[in-house]
SENUSE-420960 format. One record per residue (C-alpha): residue number from 1; residue in three letters; chain; x, y, z. Coordinates in Angstrom, 1 decimal. Layout:
N
<rec nr="NUM" rest="ALA" kette="A" east="X" north="Y" up="Z"/>
...
This chain:
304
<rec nr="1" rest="UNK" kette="A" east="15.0" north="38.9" up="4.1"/>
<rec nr="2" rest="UNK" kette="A" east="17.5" north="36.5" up="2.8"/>
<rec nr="3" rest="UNK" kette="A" east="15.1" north="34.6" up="0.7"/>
<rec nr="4" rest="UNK" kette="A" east="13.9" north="38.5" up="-1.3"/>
<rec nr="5" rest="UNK" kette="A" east="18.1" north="38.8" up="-1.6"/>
<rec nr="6" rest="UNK" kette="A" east="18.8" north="35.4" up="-3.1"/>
<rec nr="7" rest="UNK" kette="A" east="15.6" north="35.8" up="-5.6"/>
<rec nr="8" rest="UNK" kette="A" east="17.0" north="39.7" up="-6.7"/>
<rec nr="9" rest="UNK" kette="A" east="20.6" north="38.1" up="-7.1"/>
<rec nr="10" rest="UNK" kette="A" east="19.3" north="35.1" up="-9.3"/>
<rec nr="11" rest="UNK" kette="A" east="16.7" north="37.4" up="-11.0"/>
<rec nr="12" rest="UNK" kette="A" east="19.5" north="40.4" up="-11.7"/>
<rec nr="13" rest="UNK" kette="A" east="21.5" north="38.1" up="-14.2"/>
<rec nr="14" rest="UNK" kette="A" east="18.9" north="36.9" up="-16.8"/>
<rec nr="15" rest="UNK" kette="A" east="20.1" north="39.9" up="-18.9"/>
<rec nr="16" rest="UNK" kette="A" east="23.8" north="38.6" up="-18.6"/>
<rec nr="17" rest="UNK" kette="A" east="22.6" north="35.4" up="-19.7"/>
<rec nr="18" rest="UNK" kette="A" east="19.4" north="35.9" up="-22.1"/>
<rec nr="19" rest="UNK" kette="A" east="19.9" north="38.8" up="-24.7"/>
<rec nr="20" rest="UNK" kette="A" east="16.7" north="37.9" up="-26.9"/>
<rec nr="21" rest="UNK" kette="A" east="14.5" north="40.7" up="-27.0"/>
<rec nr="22" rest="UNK" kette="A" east="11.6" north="38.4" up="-26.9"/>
<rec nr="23" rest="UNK" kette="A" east="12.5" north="37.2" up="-23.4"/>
<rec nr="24" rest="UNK" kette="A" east="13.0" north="40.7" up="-21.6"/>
<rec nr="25" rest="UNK" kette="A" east="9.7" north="42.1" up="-22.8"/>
<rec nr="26" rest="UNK" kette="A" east="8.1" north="39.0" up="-21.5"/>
<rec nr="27" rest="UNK" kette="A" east="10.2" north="39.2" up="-18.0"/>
<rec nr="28" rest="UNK" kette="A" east="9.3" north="42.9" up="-17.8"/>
<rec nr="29" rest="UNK" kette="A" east="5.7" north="42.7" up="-18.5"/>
<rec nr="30" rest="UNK" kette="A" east="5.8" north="39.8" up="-16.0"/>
<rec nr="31" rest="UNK" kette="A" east="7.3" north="42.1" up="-13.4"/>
<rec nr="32" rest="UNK" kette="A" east="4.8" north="44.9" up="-14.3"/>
<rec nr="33" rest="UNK" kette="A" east="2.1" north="42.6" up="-13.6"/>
<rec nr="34" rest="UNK" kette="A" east="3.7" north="41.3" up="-10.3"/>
<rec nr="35" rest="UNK" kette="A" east="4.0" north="44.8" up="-8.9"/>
<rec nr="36" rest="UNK" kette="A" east="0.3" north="45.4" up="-9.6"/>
<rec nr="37" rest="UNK" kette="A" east="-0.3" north="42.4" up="-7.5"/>
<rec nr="38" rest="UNK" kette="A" east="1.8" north="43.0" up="-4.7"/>
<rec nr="39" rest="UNK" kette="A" east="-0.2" north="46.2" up="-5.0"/>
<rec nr="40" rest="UNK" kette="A" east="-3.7" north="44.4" up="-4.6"/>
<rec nr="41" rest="UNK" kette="A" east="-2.1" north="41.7" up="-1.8"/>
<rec nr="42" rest="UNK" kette="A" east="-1.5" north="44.6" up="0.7"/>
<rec nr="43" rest="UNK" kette="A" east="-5.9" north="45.4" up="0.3"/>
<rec nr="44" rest="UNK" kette="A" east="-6.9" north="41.9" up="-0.8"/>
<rec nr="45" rest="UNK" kette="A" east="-4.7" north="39.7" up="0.6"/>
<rec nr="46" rest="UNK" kette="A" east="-3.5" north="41.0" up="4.1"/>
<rec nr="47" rest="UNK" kette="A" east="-6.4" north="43.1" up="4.5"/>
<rec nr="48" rest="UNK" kette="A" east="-9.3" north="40.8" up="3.1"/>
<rec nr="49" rest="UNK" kette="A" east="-10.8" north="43.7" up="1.2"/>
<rec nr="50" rest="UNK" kette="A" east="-11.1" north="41.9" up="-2.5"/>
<rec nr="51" rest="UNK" kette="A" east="-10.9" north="45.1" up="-5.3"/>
<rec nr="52" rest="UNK" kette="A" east="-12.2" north="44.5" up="-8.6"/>
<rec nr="53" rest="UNK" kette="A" east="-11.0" north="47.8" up="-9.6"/>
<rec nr="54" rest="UNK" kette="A" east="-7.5" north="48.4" up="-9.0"/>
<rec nr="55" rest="UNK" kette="A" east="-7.0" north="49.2" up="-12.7"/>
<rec nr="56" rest="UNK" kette="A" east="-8.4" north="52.7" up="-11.5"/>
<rec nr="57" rest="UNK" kette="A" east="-5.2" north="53.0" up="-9.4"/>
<rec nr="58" rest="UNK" kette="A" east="-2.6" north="51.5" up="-12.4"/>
<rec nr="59" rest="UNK" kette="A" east="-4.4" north="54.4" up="-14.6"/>
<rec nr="60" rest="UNK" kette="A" east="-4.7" north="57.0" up="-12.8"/>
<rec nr="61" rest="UNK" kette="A" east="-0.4" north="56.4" up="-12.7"/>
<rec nr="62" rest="UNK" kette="A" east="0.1" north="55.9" up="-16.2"/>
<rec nr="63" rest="UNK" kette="A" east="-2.3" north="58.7" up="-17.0"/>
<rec nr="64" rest="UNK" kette="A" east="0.0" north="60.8" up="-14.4"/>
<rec nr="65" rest="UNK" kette="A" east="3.2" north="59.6" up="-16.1"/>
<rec nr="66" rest="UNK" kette="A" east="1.8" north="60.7" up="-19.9"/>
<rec nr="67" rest="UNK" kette="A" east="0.2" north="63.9" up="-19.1"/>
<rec nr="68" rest="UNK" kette="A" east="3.0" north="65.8" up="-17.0"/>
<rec nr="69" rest="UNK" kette="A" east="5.4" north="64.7" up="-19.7"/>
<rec nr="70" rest="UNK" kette="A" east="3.7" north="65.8" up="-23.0"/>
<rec nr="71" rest="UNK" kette="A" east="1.5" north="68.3" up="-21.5"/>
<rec nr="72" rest="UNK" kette="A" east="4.1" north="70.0" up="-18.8"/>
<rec nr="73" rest="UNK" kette="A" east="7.4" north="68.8" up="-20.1"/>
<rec nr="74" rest="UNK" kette="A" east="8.0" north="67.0" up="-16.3"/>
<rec nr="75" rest="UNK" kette="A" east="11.0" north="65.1" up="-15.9"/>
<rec nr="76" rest="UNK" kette="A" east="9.5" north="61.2" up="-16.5"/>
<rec nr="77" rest="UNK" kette="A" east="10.8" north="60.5" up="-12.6"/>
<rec nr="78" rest="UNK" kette="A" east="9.3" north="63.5" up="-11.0"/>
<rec nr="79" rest="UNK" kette="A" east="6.3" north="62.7" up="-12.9"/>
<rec nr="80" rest="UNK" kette="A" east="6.2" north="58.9" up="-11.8"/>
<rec nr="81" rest="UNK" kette="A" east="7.0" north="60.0" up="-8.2"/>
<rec nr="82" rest="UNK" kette="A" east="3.8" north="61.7" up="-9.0"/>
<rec nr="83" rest="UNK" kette="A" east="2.2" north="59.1" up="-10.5"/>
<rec nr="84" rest="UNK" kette="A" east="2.6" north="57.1" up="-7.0"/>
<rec nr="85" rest="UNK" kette="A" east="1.6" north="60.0" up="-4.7"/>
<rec nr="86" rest="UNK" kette="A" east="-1.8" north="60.7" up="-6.8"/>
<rec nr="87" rest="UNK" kette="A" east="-2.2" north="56.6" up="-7.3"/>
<rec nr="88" rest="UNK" kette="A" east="-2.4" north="57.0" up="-3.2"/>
<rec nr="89" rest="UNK" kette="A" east="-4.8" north="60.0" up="-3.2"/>
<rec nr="90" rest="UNK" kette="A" east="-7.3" north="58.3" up="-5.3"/>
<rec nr="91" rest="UNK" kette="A" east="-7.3" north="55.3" up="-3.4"/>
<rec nr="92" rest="UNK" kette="A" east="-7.8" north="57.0" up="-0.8"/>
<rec nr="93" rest="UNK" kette="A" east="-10.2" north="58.8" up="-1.8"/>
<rec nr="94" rest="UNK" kette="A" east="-12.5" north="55.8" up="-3.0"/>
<rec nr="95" rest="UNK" kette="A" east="-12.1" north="54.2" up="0.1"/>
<rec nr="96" rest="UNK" kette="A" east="-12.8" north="57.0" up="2.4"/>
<rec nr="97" rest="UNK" kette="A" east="-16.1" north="57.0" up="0.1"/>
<rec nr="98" rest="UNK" kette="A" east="-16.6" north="53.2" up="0.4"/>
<rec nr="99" rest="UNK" kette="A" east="-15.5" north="52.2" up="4.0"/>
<rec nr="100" rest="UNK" kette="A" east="-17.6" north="55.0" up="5.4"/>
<rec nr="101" rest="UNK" kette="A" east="-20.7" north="54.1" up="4.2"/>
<rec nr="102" rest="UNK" kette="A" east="-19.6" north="50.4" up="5.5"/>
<rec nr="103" rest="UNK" kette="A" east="-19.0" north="48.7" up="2.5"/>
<rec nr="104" rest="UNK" kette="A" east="-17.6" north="45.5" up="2.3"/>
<rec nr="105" rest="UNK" kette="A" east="-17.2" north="42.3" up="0.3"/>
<rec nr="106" rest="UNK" kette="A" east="-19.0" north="41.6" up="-2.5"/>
<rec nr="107" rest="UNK" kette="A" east="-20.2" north="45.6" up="-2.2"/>
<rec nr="108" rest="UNK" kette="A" east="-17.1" north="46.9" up="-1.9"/>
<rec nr="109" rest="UNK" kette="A" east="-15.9" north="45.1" up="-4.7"/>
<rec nr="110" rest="UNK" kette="A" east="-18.6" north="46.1" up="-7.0"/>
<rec nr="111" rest="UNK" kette="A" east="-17.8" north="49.7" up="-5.9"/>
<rec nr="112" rest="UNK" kette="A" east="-14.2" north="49.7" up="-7.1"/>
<rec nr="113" rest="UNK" kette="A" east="-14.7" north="48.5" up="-10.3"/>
<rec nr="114" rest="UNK" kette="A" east="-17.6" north="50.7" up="-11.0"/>
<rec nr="115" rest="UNK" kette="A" east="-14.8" north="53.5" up="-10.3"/>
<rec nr="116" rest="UNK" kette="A" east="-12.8" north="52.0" up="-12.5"/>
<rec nr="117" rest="UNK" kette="A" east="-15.1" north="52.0" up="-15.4"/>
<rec nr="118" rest="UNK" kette="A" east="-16.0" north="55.7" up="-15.0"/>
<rec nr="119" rest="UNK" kette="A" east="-12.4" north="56.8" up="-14.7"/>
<rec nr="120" rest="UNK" kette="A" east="-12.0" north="54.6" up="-18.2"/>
<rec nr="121" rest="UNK" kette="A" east="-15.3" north="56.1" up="-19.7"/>
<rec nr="122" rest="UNK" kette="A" east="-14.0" north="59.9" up="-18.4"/>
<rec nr="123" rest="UNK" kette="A" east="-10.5" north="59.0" up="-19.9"/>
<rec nr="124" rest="UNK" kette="A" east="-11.8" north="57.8" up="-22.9"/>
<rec nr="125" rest="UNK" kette="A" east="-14.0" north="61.1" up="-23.9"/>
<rec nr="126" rest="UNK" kette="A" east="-11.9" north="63.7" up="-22.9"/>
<rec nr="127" rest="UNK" kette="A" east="-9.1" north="65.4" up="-25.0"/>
<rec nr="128" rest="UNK" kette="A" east="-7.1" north="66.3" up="-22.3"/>
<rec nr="129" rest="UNK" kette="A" east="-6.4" north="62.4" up="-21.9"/>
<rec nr="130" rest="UNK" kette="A" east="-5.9" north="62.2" up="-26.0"/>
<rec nr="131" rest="UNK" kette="A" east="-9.8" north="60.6" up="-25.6"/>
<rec nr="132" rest="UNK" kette="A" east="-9.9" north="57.6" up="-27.9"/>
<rec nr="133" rest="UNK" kette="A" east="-6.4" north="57.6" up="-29.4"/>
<rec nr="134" rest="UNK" kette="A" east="-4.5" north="57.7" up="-26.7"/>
<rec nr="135" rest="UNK" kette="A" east="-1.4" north="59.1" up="-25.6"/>
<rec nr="136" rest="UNK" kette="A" east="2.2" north="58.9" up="-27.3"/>
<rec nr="137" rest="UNK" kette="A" east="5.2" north="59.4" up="-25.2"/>
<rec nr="138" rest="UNK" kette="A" east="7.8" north="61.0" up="-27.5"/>
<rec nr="139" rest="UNK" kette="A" east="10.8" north="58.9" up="-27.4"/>
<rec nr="140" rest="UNK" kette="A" east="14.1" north="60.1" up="-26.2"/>
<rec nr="141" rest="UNK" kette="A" east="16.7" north="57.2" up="-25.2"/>
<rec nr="142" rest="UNK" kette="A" east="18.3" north="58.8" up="-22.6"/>
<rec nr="143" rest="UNK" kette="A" east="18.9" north="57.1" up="-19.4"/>
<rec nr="144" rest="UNK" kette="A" east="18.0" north="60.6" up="-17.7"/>
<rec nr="145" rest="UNK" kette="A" east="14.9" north="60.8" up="-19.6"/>
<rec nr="146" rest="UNK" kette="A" east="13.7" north="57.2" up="-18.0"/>
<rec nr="147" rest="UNK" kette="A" east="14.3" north="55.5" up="-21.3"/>
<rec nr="148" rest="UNK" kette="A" east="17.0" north="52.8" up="-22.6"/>
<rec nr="149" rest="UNK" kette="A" east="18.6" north="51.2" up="-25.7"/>
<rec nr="150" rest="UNK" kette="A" east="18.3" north="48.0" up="-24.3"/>
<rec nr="151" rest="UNK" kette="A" east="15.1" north="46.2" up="-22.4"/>
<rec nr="152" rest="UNK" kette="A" east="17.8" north="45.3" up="-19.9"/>
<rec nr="153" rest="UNK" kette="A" east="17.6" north="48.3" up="-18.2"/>
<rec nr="154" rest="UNK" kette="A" east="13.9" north="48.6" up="-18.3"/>
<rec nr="155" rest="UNK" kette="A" east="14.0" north="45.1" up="-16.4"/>
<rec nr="156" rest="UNK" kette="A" east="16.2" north="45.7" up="-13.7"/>
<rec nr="157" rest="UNK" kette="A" east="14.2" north="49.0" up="-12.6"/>
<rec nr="158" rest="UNK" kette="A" east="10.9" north="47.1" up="-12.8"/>
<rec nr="159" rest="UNK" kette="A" east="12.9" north="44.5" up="-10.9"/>
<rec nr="160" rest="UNK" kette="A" east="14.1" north="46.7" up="-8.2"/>
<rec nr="161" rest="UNK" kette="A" east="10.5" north="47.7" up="-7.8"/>
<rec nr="162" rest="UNK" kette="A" east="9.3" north="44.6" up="-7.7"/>
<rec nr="163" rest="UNK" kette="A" east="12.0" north="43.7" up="-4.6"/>
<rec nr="164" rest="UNK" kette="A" east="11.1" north="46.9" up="-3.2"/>
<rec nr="165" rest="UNK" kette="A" east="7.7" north="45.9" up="-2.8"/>
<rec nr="166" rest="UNK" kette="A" east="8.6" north="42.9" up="-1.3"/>
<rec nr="167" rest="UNK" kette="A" east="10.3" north="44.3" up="1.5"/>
<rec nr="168" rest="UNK" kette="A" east="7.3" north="46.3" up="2.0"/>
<rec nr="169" rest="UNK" kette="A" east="5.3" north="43.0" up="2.2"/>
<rec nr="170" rest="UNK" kette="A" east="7.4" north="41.6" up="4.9"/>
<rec nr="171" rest="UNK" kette="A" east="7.5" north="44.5" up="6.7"/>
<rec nr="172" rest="UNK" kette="A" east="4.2" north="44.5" up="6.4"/>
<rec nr="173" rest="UNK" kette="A" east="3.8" north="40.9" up="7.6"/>
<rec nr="174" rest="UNK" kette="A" east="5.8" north="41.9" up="10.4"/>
<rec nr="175" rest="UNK" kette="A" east="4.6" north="45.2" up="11.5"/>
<rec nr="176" rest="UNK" kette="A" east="1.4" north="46.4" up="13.9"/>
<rec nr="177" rest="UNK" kette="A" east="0.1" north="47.7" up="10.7"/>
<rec nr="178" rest="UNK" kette="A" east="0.3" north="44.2" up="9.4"/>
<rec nr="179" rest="UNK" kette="A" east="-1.5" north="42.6" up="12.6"/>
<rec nr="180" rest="UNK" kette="A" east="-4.3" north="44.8" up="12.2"/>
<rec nr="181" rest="UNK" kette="A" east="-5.1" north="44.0" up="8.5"/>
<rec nr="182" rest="UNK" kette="A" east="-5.0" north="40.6" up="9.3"/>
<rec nr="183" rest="UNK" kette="A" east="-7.3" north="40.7" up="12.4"/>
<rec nr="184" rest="UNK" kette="A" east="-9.7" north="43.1" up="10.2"/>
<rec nr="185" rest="UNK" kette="A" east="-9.7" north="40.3" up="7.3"/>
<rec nr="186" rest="UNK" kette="A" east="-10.4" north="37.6" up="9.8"/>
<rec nr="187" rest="UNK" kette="A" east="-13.1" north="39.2" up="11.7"/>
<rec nr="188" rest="UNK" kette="A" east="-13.5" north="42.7" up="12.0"/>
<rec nr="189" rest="UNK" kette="A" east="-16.1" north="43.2" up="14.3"/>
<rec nr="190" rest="UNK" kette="A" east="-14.1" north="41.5" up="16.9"/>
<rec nr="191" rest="UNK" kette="A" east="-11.1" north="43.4" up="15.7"/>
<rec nr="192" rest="UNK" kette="A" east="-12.9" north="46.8" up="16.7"/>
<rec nr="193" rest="UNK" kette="A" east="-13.9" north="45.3" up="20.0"/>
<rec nr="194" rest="UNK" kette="A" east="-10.3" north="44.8" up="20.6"/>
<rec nr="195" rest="UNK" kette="A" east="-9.7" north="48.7" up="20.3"/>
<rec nr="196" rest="UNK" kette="A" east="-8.5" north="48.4" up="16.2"/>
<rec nr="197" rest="UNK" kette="A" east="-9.4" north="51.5" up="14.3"/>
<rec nr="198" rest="UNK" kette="A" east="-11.2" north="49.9" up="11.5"/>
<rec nr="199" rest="UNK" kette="A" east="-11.8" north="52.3" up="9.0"/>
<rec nr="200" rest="UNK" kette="A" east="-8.2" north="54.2" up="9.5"/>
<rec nr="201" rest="UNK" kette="A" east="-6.4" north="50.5" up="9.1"/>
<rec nr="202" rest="UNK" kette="A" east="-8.7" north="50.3" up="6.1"/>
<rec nr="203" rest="UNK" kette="A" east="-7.6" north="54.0" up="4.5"/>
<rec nr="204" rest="UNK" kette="A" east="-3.7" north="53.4" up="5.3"/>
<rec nr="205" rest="UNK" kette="A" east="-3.9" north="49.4" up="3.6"/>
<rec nr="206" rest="UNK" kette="A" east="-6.0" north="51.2" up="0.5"/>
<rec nr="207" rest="UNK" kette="A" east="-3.5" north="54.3" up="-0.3"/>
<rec nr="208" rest="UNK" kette="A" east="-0.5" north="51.9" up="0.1"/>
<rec nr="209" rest="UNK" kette="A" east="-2.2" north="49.5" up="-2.4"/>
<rec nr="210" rest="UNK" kette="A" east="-3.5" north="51.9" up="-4.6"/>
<rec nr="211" rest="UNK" kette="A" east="0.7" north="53.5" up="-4.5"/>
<rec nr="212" rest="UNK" kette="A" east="1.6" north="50.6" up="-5.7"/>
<rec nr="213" rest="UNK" kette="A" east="-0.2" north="49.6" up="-8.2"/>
<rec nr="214" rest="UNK" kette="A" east="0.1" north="53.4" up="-9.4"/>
<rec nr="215" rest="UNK" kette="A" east="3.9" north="52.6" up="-9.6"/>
<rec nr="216" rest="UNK" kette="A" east="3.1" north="49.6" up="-12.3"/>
<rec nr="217" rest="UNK" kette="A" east="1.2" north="51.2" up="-14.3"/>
<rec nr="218" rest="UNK" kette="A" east="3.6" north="54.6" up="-14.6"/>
<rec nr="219" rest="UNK" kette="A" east="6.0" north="52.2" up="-15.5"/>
<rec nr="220" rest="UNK" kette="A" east="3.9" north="50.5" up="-18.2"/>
<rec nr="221" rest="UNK" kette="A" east="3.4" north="54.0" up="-19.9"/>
<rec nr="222" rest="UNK" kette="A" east="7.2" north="54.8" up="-19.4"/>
<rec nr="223" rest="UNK" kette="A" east="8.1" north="51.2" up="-21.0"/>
<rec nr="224" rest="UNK" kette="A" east="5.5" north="51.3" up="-23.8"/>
<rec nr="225" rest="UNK" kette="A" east="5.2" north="54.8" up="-24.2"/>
<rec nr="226" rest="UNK" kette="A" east="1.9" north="54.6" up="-25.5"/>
<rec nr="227" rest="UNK" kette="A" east="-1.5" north="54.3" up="-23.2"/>
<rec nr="228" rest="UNK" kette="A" east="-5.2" north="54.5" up="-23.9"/>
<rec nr="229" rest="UNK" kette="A" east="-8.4" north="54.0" up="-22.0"/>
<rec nr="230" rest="UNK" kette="A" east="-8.4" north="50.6" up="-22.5"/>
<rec nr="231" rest="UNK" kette="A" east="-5.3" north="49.7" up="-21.9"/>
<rec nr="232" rest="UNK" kette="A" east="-4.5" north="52.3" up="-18.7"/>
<rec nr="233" rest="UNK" kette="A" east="-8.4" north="51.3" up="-17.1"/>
<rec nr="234" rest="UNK" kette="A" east="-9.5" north="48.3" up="-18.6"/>
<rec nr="235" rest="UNK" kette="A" east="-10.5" north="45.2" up="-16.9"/>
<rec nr="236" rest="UNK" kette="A" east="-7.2" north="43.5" up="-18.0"/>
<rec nr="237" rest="UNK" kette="A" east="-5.1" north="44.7" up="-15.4"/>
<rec nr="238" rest="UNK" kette="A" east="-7.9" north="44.1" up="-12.6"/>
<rec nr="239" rest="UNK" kette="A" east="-7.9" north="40.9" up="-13.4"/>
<rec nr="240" rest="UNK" kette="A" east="-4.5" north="40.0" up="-13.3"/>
<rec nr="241" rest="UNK" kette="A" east="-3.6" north="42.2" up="-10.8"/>
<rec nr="242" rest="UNK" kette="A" east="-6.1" north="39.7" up="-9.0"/>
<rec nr="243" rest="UNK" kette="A" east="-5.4" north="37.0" up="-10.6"/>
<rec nr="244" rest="UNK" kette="A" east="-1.6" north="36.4" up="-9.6"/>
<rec nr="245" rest="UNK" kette="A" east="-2.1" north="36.6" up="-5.8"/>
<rec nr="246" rest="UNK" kette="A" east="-5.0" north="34.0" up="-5.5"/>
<rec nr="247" rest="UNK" kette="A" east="-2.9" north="31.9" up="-7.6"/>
<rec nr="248" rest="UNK" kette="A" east="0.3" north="32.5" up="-5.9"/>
<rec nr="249" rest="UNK" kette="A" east="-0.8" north="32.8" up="-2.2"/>
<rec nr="250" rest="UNK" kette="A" east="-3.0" north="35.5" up="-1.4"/>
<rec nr="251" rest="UNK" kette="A" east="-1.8" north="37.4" up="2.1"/>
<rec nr="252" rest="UNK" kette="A" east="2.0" north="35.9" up="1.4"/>
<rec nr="253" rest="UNK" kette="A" east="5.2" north="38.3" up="1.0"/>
<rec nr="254" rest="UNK" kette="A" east="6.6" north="36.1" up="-2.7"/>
<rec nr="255" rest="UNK" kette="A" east="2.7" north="34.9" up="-3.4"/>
<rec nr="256" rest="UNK" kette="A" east="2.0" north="37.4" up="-6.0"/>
<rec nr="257" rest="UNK" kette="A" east="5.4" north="37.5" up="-7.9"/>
<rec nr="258" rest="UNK" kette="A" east="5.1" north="33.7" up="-7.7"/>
<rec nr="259" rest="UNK" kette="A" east="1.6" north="33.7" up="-9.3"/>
<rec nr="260" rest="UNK" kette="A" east="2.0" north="36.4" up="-11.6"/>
<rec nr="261" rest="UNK" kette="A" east="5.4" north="34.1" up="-12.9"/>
<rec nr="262" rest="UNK" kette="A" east="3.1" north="31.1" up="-13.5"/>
<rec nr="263" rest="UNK" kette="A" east="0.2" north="33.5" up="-15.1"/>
<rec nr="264" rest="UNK" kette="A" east="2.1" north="34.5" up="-18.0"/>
<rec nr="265" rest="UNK" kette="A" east="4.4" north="31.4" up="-18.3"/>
<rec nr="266" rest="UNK" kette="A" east="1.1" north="29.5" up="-18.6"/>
<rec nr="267" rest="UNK" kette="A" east="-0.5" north="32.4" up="-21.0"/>
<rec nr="268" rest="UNK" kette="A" east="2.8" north="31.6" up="-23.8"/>
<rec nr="269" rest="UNK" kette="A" east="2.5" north="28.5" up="-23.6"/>
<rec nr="270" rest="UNK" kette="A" east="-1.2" north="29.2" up="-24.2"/>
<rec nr="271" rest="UNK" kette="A" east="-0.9" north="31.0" up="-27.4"/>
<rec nr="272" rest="UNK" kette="A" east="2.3" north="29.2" up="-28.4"/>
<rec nr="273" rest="UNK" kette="A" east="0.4" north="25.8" up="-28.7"/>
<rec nr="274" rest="UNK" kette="A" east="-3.0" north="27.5" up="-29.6"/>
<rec nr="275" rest="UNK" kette="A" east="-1.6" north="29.9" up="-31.9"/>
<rec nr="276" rest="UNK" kette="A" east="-3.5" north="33.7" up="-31.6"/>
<rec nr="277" rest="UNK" kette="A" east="-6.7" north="32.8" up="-31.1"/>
<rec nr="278" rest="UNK" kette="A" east="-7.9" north="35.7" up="-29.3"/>
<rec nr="279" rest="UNK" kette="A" east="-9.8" north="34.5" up="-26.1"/>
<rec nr="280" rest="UNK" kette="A" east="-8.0" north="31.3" up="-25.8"/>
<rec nr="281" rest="UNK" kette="A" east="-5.2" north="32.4" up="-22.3"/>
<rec nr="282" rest="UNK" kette="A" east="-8.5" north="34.1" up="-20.7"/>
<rec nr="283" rest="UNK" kette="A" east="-10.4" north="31.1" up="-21.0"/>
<rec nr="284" rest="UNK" kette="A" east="-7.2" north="28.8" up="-19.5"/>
<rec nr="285" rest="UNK" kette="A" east="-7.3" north="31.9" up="-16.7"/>
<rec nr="286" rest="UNK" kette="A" east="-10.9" north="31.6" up="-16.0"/>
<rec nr="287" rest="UNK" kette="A" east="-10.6" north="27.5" up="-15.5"/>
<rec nr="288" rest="UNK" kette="A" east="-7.5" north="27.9" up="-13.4"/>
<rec nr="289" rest="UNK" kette="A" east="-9.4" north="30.8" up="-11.2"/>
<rec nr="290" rest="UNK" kette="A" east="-12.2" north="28.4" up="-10.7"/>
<rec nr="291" rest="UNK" kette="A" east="-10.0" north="25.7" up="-9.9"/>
<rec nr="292" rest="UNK" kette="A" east="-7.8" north="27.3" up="-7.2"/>
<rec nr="293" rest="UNK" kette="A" east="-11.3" north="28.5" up="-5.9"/>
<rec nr="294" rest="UNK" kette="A" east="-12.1" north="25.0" up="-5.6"/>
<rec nr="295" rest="UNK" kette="A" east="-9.2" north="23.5" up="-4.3"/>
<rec nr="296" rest="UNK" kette="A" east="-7.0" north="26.2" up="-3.0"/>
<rec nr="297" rest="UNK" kette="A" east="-3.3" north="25.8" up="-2.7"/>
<rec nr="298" rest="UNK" kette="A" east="-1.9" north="25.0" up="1.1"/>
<rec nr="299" rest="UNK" kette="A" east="1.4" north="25.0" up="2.1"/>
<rec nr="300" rest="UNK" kette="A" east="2.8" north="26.6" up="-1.1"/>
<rec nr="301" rest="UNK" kette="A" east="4.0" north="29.7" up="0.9"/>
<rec nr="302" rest="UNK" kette="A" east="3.0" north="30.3" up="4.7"/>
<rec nr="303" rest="UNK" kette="A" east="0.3" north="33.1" up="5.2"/>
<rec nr="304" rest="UNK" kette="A" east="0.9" north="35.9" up="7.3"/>
């Protein structure tokens, strides 16, 4: 607990300190990214179940967010609350679908990102999503209205979400809930001869991930306030979302914030020394992937 409070107290004054716009869009893309990851350390890391579709979940939020806003005039914090809650049911869903018919590794990964390549192709051809051009949030700076003059408040909301979700990882880590995820990752046969229910661990660890990663991308529509197909279910946010916990400490409470930190501090200094060549911070991604698949990081952060 006191290490979450001393890293939301030292993270809760950059804005006192660092004005430059520059900055806070980096910080809060950084955090949106870090709350997709805690998202896909509850499955992934606790649980063992590796998604290569979670951008399915961070749409299906930031899809929620748009929609009940422009086509329903919802309040943008009712309509992120919803955002979370249908984030869950989808999840869910695909995993009631996928764990049933006994899916798992390298299947069940396959499976979610299928999913999330047909909810990209359905979003992309159908008007009620705004098809290929999107959707455009109409802007309103109101504090009411989930919008701010100054990136500063954007950040400390995606911060607070960010904390939140680490208390939900240690509480995890600490919980019965917790102890099953981990005995289904390590072997789940012999954690269904000890009297684990499997495939109900499985469904709980799924609609909390998919929540969460629901909850980033909502607030990537409502800090952008633009999404599109691409953007809301492209591969992008999968990868990352994957990306930061292997790096960080998969199965750890501060493992994906931590990884998702030194993603997109490595990614600037990417294109700062390379310039924009586009492809040049995936490639530096894809060698760092394959090298902390070669020689994993121990003793970084302790695993649950």
């Amino acid at each position: 607990m006191k290490p979450i409070l001393l890293f939301a107290a030292i993270a809760a004054l950059l804005p006192v300190f660092v004005t430059a716009n520059t900055v806070l869009n980096f910080a809060v893309f950084t955090l949106i990214v870090a709350l997709a990851a805690q998202g896909w350390n509850i499955l992934g890391g606790f649980g063992g179940q590796y998604s290569f579709g979670h951008a399915a979940f961070f749409g299906t939020g930031a899809y929620a967010v748009a929609i009940l806003q422009i086509r329903y005039g919802v309040n943008p914090y009712a309509a992120f609350a919803v955002g979370i809650a249908l984030g869950a049911i989808v999840g869910a869903a695909i995993g009631a679908m996928a764990f049933r018919a006994g899916l798992r590794g390298s299947y069940f990964a396959l499976v979610t990102l299928a999913f999330a390549e047909v909810f990209r192709v359905l979003a992309n051809s159908s008007a009620f999503t705004g098809g290929a051009a999107g959707l455009l949030i109409p802007l309103d700076v109101r504090p009411e209205n989930f919008q701010f003059a100054s990136r500063a408040g954007f950040y400390w909301i995606g911060l607070g979400l960010v904390v939140a979700t680490l208390l939900l990882s240690l509480w995890l880590s600490r919980s019965r809930l917790g102890a099953q995820l981990v005995a289904v990752r390590e072997n789940e046969s012999a954690a269904r001869a000890l009297g684990v229910n499997v495939l109900a661990v499985k469904l709980r660890a799924i609609a909390l991930s998919a929540a969460v990663t629901a909850a980033a991308g909502g607030f990537y529509a409502q800090y952008f306030l633009y999404i599109d197909s691409s953007i809301a279910y492209g591969t992008w946010i999968s990868v990352e979302a994957l990306l930061a916990p292997i790096i960080g400490g998969a199965g750890t409470v501060f493992g994906p914030v931590m990884g998702a930190i030194l993603l997109h501090a490595l990614g600037e200094v990417t294109r700062h020394l390379f310039g924009r060549i586009p492809g040049v911070d995936l490639m530096l991604f894809g060698v760092v992937l394959i090298l902390v698949v070669r020689y994993p990081p121990r003793n970084l952060w302790r695993r649950t």
